[in-house]
C-alpha positions as CSV (number, residue, x, y, z in Angstrom):
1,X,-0.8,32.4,-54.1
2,X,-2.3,30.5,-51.1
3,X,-5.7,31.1,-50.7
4,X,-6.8,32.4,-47.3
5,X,-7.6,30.5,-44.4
6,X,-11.5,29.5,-44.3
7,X,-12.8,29.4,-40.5
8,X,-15.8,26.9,-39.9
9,X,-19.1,28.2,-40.6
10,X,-20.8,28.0,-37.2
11,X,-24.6,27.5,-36.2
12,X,-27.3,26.0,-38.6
13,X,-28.4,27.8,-42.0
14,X,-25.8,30.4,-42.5
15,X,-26.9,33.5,-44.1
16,X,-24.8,35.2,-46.5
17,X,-26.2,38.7,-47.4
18,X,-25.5,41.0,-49.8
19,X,-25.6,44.6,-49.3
20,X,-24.7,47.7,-49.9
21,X,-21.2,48.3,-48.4
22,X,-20.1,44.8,-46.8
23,X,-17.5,46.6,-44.6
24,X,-19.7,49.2,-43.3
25,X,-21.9,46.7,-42.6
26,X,-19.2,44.3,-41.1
27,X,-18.6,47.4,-38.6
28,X,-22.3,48.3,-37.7
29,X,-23.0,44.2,-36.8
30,X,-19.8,44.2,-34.6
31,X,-20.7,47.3,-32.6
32,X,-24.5,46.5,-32.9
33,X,-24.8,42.9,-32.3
34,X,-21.6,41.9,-30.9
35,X,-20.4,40.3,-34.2
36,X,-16.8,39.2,-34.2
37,X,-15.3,39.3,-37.4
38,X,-13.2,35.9,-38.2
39,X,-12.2,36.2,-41.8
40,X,-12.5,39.0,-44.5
41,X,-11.1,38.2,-48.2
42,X,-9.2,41.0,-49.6
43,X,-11.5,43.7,-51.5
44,X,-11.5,43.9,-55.5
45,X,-9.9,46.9,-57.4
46,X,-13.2,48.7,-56.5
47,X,-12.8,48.4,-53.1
48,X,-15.6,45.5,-52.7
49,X,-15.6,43.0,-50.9
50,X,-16.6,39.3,-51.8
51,X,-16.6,37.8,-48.5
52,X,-16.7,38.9,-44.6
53,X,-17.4,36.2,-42.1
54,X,-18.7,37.3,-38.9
55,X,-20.1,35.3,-35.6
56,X,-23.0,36.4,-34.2
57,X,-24.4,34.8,-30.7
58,X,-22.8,31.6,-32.0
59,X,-23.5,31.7,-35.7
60,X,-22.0,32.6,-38.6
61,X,-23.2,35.2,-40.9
62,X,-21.6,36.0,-44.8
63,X,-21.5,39.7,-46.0
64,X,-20.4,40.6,-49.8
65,X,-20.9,43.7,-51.5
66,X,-23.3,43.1,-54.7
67,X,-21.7,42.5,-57.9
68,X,-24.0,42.9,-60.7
69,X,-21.5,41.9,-63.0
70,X,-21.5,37.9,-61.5
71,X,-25.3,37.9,-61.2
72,X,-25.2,39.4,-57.8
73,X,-27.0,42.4,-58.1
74,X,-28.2,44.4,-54.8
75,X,-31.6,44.1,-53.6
76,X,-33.5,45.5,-51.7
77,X,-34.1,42.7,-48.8
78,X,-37.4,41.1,-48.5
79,X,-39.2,38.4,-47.0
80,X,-36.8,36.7,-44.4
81,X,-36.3,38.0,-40.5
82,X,-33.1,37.1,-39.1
83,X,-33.3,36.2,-35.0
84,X,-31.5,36.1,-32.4
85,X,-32.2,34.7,-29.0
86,X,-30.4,36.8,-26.2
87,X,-29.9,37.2,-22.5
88,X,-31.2,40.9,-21.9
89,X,-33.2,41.6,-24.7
90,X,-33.8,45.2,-23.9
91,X,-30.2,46.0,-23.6
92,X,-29.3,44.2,-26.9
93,X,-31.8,45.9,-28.4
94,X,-31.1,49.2,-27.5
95,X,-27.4,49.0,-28.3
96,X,-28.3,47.7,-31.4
97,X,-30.6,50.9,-31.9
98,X,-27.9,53.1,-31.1
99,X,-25.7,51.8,-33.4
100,X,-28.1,52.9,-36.3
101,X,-31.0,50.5,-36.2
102,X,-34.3,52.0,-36.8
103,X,-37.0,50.3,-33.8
104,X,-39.9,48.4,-36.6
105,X,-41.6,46.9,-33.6
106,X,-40.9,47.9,-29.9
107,X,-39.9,45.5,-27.4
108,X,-42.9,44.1,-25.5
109,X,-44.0,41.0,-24.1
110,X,-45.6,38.5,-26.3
111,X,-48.1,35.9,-25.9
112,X,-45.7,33.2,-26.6
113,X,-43.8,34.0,-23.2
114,X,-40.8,36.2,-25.1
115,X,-39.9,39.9,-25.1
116,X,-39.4,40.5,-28.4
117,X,-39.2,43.0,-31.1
118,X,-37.7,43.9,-34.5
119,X,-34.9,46.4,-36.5
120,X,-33.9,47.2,-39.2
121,X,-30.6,47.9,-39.7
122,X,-28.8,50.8,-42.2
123,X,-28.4,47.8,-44.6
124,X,-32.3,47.5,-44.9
125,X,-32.1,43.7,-43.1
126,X,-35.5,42.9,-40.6
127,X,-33.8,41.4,-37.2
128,X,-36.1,40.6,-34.1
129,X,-35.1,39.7,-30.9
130,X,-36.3,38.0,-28.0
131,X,-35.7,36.9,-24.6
132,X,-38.3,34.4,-22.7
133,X,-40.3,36.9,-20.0
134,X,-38.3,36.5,-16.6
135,X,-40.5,35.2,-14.1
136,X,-40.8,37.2,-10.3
């Protein structure tokens, strides 16, 4: 069997998260955050998955479904905010609470000279987002 094609992981540290239903999750990041999906490995007897590679505003990002039975149990996430810098940051916000993401902190102009604010997604992951404060 030849083993499936790895595209480049993309952007700096790469997170690979695991969660609760990788290809749900897969599905809310593409219509949430634009994600394109570039690889997926085929899912186990269970129907989980072990890998989904998506791109996100130029980055990669790893899904798997948790497998307790490797070490890999779910958890609940904790501790780490994944960012992304964007154009419009109110319109990529709101699509992305549309999509299911449930508003933590509002989007509102910060001292640092952003517009920023935070989701979480159905997955339990913490994003923020932020835009620098157009001028005029």
């Amino acid at each position: 069997m030849t083993p499936p094609v790895q595209p480049p992981v993309l952007g700096g540290p790469c997170p690979y998260l695991s969660v609760s239903n990788a290809a749900q999750a897969a599905a809310f990041y593409v219509e949430a955050l634009g994600a394109q999906e570039v690889m997926r490995m085929p899912p186990d007897d269970k129907g989980r998955y072990m890998h989904i590679h998506l791109v996100i505003n130029g980055g990669s990002l790893m899904l798997a479904d948790a497998f307790p039975e490797h070490g890999a149990p779910l958890e609940k996430p904790a501790a780490f905010i994944l960012h992304l810098q964007v154009e419009d940051v109110d319109a990529a916000f709101e699509k992305a609470v549309k999509a299911g993401g449930t508003v933590v902190l509002p989007v509102q102009d910060m001292f640092w000279g952003d517009r920023y604010g935070q989701f979480r997604d159905p997955f339990g992951v913490l994003w923020s987002m932020g835009a620098p404060i157009k001028k005029g």
